[in-house]
N, C-alpha and C positions, 0 to 999 in steps of 0.2 A: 625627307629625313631618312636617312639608311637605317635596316631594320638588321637586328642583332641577326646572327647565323646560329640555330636551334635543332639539333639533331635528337627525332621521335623516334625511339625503339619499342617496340610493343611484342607480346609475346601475346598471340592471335587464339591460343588454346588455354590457357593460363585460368583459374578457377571456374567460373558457370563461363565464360567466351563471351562474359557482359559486355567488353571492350568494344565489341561489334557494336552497340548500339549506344556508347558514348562517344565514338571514334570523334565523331565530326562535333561536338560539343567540346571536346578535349585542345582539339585543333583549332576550334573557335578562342576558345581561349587563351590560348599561346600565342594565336597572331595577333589576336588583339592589344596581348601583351608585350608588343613592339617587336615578336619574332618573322624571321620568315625561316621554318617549320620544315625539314625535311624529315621527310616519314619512313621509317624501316621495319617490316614487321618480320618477326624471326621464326625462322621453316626447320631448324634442328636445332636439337642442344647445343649450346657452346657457340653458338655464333655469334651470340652479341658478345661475347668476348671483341672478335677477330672485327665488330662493325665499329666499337670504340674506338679500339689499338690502331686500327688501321684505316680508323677515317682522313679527311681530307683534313687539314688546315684551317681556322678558321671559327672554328663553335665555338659562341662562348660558354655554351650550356649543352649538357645532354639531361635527353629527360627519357623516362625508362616506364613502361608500365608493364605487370606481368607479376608472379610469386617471388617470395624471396631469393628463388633461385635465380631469375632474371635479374633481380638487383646484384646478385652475387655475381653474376657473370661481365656487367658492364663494371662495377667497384674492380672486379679482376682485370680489364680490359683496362678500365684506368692507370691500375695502378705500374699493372705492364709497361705501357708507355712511356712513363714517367711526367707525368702530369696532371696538375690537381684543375681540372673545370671543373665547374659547381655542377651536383650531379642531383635531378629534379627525380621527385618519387610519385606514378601513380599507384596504387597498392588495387592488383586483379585476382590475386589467388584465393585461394582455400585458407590460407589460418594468416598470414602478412602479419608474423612476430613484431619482424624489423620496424615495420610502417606503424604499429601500435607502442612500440618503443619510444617513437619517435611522435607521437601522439598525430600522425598526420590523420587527415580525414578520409572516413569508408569511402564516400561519394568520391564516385570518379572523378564529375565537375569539381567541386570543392579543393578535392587533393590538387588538380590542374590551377585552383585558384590561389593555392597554395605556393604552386611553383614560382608564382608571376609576381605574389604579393609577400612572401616570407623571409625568413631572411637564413642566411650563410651560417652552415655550423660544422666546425670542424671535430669530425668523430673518428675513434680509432678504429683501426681495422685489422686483419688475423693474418698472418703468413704462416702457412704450415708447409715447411720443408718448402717445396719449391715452387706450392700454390697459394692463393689466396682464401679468405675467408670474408662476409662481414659480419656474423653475430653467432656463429656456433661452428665448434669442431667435437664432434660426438662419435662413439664406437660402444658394441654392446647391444642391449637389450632394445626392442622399439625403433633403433637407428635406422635399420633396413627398411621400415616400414613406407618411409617418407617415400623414395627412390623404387621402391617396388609394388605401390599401392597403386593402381590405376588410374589414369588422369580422370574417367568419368564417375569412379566412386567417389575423388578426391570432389570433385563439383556436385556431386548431390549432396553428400556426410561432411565435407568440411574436415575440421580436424577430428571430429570422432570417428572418421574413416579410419586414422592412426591408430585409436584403440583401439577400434574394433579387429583390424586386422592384427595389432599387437599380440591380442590378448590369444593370438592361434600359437603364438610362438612359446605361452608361458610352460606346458609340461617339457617344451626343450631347451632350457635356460644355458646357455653357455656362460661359463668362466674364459677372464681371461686373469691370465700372470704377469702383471707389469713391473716394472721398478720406475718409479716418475720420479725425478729432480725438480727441485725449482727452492730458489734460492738459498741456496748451501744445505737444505735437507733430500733426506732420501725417504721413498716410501717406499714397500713393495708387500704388493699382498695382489689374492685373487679379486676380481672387480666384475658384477655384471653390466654395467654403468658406468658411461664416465663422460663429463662436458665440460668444454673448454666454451664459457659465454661472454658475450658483449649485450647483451639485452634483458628488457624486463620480463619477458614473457617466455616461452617453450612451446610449442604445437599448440597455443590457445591458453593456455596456463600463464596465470600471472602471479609471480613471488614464488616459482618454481627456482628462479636462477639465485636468487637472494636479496639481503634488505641493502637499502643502499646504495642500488646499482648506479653508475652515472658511464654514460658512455663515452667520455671525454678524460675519462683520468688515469690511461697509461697502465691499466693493469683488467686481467681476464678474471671471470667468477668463475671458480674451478670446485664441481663435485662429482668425485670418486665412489658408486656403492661398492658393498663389498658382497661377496655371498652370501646371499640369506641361505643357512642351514635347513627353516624346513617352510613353508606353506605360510604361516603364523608369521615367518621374520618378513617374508616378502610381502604379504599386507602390510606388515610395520613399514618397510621400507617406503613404498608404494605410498601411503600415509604419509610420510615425515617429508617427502617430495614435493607433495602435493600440497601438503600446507608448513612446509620450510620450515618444521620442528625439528631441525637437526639432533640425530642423537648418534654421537662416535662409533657407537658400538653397532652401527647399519652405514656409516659411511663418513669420507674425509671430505672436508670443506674448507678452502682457502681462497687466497687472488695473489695472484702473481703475474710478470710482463713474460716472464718467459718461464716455458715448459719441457721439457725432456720425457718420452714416454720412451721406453725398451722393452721387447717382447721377443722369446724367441723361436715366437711365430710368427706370420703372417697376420694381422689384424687390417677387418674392412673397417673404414672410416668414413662418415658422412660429413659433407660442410655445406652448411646452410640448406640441409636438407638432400641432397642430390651426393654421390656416391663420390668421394673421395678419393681412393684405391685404398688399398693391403698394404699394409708398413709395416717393417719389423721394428723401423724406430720412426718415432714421429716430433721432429722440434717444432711447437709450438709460440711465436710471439706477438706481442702486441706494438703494435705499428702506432705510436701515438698523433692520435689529430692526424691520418695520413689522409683520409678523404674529406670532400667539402659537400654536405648536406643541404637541399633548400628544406626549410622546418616551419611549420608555423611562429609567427612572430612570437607567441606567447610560453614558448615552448621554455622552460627550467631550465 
C-alpha cells in the first residue's frame, strides 16, 4: 500500500528545545499514520517560508512544529504558492496563542496524535500589504518585546518573559498618530496600542482579544488604546485589556475584514510575534477560510 507523502518542518530552538527529545515519538506517529515522513529542521528565520513554497510536488500534508512564528512562516509559505494542503500543528514554543486557539494538545505526542486522527478546518488568515499573518498584526507598546526578548529567557519565563521585559519600556511610552479606516468610518487619534487578531488568546492571556471570537468568520477583533494621560489611566487601561472591560474613554473596539492604518511616520509592526517592518501605511485584511487546519475532532 503506498503511503501518503508528509513534509516535517521543525524549528530545533523553538521554546525549552523539548522537540529534541519528542523528535522520534513524533515521527513514530506520522508513519504510523500511513505517512512516509520527510523531515526538515530550520537553521534561520524565514526559511520554512522558502521549505513550503518551494518544496517538491507531491505532500499531501505539511506538518510544522516550533512557536507561533514557525506556523506563521509555513501559513506564509502556503499561502505564497497558491495552495491549500492541510497544514498539521505541533505547538514548541513559549506562549503557542494559535495552538490554544485552536485547542490542540500541550503534549507533543498528543498534538502529533492529532495530526493523524483530526479533522480539516478551514481558518482565516491576515495579509498585511504584501505579507502574511495568521493570528495577530500588532504595533505599539509590548510589540517589540516578543522579537527582541531572547530566545533563552523566552524558554525559562515563558510569556511572562514579555512582561517582564515590557514593563522596562513603560516610563518611555510612545504615541503614535493614526488615521484607521474600516468600513466607511474614519478614526484618528494618538494610540499606544493597537491589534489586529484572529485568536482567543494574546501572549498567554485569554479574553484579551474579545468575546465571541470564532476563527472562521471573515472578519479581525480589532483594539486601538489611546493615550493614557497619566500613571492612573494606564493601570486602567492595562486592567480593561486584561479582563476585556472595555471602556471608550481608554480605547476603540471593533471587527472588520478590512483595515487601513496612515501615519506620517514610520511605524514598526509585529506579526505573529516576529518584526514586521516600519509602514507608513499598513492595509490590513482578512483572507477568509484561506488556510486548512488539522484540529481536534472536537474542536467548535
Amino acid at each position: 500500500m503506498r503511503k501518503k507523502k508528509l513534509l516535517f518542518i521543525y524549528n530545533p530552538k523553538a521554546g525549552k528545545a523539548q522537540i529534541r527529545n519528542h523528535l522520534l515519538d513524533i515521527i513514530d506517529v506520522l508513519s504510523k499514520g500511513g505517512y512516509e515522513v520527510t523531515v526538515m529542521p530550520t537553521q534561520a528565520a524565514g526559511e520554512a517560508v522558502h521549505m513550503v513554497k518551494d518544496r517538491e510536488s507531491g505532500y499531501e500534508m505539511v506538518v510544522c512544529s516550533g512557536g507561533d512564528g514557525t506556523l506563521d512562516e509555513v501559513v506564509t509559505g502556503m499561502m505564497q504558492c497558491g495552495e491549500k494542503v492541510p497544514i498539521g500543528y505541533i505547538p514548541a514554543g513559549s506562549t503557542n496563542d494559535f495552538a490554544n486557539s485552536l485547542r490542540i494538545p500541550k503534549s507533543m505526542k498528543s498534538a502529533a496524535q492529532t495530526v493523524i486522527n483530526g479533522r480539516r478546518f478551514l481558518c482565516d488568515a491576515g495579509a498585511f500589504n504584501d505579507d502574511n499573518f495568521v493570528y495577530i498584526a500588532a504595533f505599539g507598546l509590548f510589540t517589540d518585546v516578543s522579537y527582541e526578548t531572547k530566545q533563552e529567557i523566552k524558554n525559562v519565563l515563558g510569556h511572562m518573559a514579555y512582561l517582564l521585559e515590557g514593563m522596562k519600556r513603560i516610563p518611555a511610552i510612545k504615541t503614535f498618530h493614526f488615521k484607521v479606516s474600516h468600513d466607511g468610518e474614519e478614526i484618528e487619534d494618538d494610540f499606544v496600542f493597537g491589534m489586529v487578531t484572529n485568536s482567543v488568546s494574546v501572549g498567554g492571556f485569554k479574553r484579551i482579544t474579545g468575546k465571541n471570537v470564532s476563527l472562521d468568520d471573515g472578519v479581525f477583533e480589532v483594539t486601538l488604546v489611546k493615550m493614557p494621560r497619566n500613571p492612573i489611566e494606564l493601570n486602567g487601561v492595562m486592567a480593561a485589556l486584561l479582563n476585556r472591560d472595555i471602556d471608550t474613554e481608554y480605547m476603540y473596539c471593533f471587527k472588520s475584514s478590512e483595515i487601513r492604518f496612515e501615519s506620517e511616520t514610520e511605524v514598526a509592526w509585529t506579526l505573529d510575534g516576529e518584526y514586521g517592518g516600519s509602514h507608513r501605511e499598513a492595509r490590513v485584511r482578512n483572507c477568509e477560510k484561506a488556510i486548512e487546519i488539522i484540529v481536534p475532532e472536537d474542536l467548535k
